[in-house]
C-alpha positions as CSV (number, residue, x, y, z in Angstrom):
1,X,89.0,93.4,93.9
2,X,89.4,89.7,93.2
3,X,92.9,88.3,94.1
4,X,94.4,85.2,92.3
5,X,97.3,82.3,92.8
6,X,99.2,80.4,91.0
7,X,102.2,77.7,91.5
8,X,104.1,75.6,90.1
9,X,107.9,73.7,90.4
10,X,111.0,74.5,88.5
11,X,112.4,71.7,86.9
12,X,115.8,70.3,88.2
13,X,118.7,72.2,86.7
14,X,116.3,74.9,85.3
15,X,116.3,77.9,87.5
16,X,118.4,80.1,85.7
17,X,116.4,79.4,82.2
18,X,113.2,79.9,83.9
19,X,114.7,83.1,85.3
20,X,115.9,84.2,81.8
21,X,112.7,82.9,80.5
22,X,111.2,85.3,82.4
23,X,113.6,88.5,81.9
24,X,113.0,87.8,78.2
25,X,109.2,88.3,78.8
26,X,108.8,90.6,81.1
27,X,108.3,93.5,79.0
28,X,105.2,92.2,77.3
29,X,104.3,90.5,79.7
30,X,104.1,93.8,82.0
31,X,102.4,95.3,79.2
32,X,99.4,92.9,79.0
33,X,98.8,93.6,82.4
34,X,98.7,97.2,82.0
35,X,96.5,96.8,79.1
36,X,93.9,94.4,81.2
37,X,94.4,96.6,84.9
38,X,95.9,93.7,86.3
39,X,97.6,95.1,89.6
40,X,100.4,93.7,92.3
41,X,102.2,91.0,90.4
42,X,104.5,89.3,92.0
43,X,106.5,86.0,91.4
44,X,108.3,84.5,94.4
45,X,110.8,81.8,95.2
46,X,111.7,79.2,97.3
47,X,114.3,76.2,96.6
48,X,112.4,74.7,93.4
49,X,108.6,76.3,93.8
50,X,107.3,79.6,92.7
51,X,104.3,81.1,93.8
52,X,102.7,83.6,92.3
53,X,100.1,86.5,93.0
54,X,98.1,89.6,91.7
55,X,94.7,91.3,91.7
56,X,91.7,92.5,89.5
57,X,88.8,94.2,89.4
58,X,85.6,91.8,90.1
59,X,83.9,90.0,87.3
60,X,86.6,91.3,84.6
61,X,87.4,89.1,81.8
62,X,90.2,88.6,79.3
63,X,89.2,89.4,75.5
64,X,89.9,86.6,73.0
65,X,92.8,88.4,71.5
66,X,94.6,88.8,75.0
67,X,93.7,85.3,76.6
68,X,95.5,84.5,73.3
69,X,98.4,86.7,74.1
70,X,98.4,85.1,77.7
71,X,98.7,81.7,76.9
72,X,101.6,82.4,74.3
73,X,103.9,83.9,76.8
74,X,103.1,81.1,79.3
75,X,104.7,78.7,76.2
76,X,107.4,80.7,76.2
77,X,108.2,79.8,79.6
78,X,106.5,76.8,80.1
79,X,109.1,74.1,79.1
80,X,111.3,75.5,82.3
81,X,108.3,74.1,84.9
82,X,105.6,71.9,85.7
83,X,102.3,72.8,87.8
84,X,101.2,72.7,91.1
85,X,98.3,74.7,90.7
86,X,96.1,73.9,88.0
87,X,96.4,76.8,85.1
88,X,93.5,79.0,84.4
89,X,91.9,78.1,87.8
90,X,91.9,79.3,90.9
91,X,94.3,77.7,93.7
92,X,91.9,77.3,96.6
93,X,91.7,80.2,99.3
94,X,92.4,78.5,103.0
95,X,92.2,81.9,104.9
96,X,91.9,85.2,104.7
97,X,92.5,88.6,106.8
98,X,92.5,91.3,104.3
99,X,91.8,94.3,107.0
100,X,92.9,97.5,105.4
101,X,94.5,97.1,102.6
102,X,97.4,99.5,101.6
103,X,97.1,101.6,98.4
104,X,100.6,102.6,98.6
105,X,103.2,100.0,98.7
106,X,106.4,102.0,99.7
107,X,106.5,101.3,103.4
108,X,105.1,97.3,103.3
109,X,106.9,94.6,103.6
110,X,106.4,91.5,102.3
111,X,106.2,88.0,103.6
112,X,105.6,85.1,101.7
113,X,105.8,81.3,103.1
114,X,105.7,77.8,102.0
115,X,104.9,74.6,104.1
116,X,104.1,71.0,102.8
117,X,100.6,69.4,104.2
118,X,101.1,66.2,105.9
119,X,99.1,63.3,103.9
120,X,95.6,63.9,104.6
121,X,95.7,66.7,106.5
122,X,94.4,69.8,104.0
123,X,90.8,69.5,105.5
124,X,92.3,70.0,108.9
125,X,94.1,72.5,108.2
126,X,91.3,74.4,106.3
127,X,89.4,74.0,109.3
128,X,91.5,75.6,112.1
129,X,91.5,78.6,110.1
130,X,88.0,78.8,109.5
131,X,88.0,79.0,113.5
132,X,90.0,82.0,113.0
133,X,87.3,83.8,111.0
134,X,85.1,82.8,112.8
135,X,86.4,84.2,116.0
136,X,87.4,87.2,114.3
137,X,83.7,87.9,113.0
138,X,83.1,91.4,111.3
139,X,86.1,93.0,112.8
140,X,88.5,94.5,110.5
141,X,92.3,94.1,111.0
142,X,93.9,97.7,111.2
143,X,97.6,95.5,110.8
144,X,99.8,95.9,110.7
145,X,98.8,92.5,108.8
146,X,96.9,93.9,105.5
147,X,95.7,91.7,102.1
148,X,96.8,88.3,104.1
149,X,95.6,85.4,102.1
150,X,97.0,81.9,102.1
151,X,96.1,79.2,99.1
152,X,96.9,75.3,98.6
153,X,97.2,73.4,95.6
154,X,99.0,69.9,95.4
155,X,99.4,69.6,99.1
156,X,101.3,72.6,99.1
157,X,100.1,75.7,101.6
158,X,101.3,79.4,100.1
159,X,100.7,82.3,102.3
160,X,101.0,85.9,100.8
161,X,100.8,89.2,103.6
162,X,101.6,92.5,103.6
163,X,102.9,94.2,106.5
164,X,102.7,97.9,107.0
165,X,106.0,98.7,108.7
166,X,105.1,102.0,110.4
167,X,102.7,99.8,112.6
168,X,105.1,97.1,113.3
169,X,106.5,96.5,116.7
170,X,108.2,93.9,119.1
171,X,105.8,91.2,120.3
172,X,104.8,91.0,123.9
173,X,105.4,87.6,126.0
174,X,101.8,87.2,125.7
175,X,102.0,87.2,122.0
176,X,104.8,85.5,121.4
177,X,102.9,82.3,123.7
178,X,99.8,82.5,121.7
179,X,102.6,82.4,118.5
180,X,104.3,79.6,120.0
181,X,101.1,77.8,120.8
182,X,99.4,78.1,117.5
183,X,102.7,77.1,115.6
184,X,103.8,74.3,117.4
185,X,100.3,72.9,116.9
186,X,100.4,73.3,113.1
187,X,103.9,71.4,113.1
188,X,101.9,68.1,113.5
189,X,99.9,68.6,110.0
190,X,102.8,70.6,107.9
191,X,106.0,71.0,107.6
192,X,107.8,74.7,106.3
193,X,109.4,74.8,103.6
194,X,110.7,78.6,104.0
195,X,112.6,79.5,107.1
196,X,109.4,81.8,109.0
197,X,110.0,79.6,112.2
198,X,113.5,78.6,111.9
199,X,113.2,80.0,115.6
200,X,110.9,77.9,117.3
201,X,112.1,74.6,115.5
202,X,116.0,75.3,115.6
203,X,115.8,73.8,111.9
204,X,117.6,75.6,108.6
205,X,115.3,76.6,105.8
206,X,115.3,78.4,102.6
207,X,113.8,82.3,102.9
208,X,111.7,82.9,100.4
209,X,112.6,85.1,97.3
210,X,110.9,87.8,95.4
211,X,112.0,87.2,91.4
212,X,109.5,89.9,90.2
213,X,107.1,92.3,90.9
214,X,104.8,95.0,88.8
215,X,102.7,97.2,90.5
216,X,100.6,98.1,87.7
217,X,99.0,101.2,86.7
């Protein structure tokens, strides 16, 4: 399964067009995903940005006739935003921890979250979670963290998770220190932009939003 991002920034005073932009769509837009098995769509929002997500079977590509189709119902829309990411690429993958991935999607929840990179600090940030693979090594996450991926485009970091909640529970002092540690050290190259750890920094943030989502056949 190959899994894809995309982003980009509502202009100002546009949020309701690009939300009735995207109401007016939806029906063939749903439809062209159907037709090319494109699975777990989702579209998310935070103050001005959108994020969005979904997955496809490796190597498949779009025929002429529905790359067409694609690219007109991105016009339709288009004059509502501009791009982060850039479109028809990929936004670059900064981590991943896929571990079992859920089939059924009636008992996740989602989390998605924002931050803004500090000026030259992408690389940095890249590389504190390579460490993370690394240390993790062939082991496979049983969650309740499944299909966690986080991407970056235009100093921008997106994270996308799903959480199984039967295997949720309270965190432990010892893993609410390492969560405290970690996080405070990532303050010093981003700042959120959704409201994930409004509890350690006392600070009000947007939570983030889901505008759509299609499972997919």
């Amino acid at each position: 399964m190959e899994r894809h991002a995309f982003a980009m920034e509502v202009k100002e005073g546009r949020k309701d067009d690009y939300r009735k932009a995207l109401g007016k769509i939806w029906p063939e837009l749903t439809a062209f995903l159907d037709r090319n098995e494109i699975k777990n769509f989702s579209i998310w929002n935070t103050d001005s940005l959108i994020f969005g997500y979904y997955e496809k079977a490796d190597g498949s590509v779009l025929s002429a006739e529905e790359k067409e189709i694609s690219e007109r119902l991105t016009k339709e829309i288009e004059d509502t935003f501009t791009w982060i990411s850039t479109p028809g690429q990929d936004m670059r993958l900064m981590y991943h921890d896929f571990g079992i991935v859920r089939e059924s999607k009636e008992l996740i929840r989602h989390r998605m979250f924002m931050t803004k990179l500090k000026p030259g600090c992408e690389e940095e940030y890249k590389r504190r979670h390579d460490g993370l693979v690394e240390q993790r090594g062939d082991t496979v996450n049983p969650g309740p963290d499944s299909n966690f991926s986080i991407w970056s485009a235009g100093g921008y970091i997106f994270g996308y998770d799903e959480i199984d909640t039967t295997m949720e529970k309270e965190p432990d002092e010892a893993a609410r220190e390492t969560s405290v540690a970690w996080e405070t050290r990532q303050l010093g190259i981003m700042d959120w932009i959704t409201n994930d750890m409004d509890w350690l920094t006392g600070e009000h943030h947007s939570a983030s939003v889901r505008l759509a989502w299609h499972e997919g056949k």
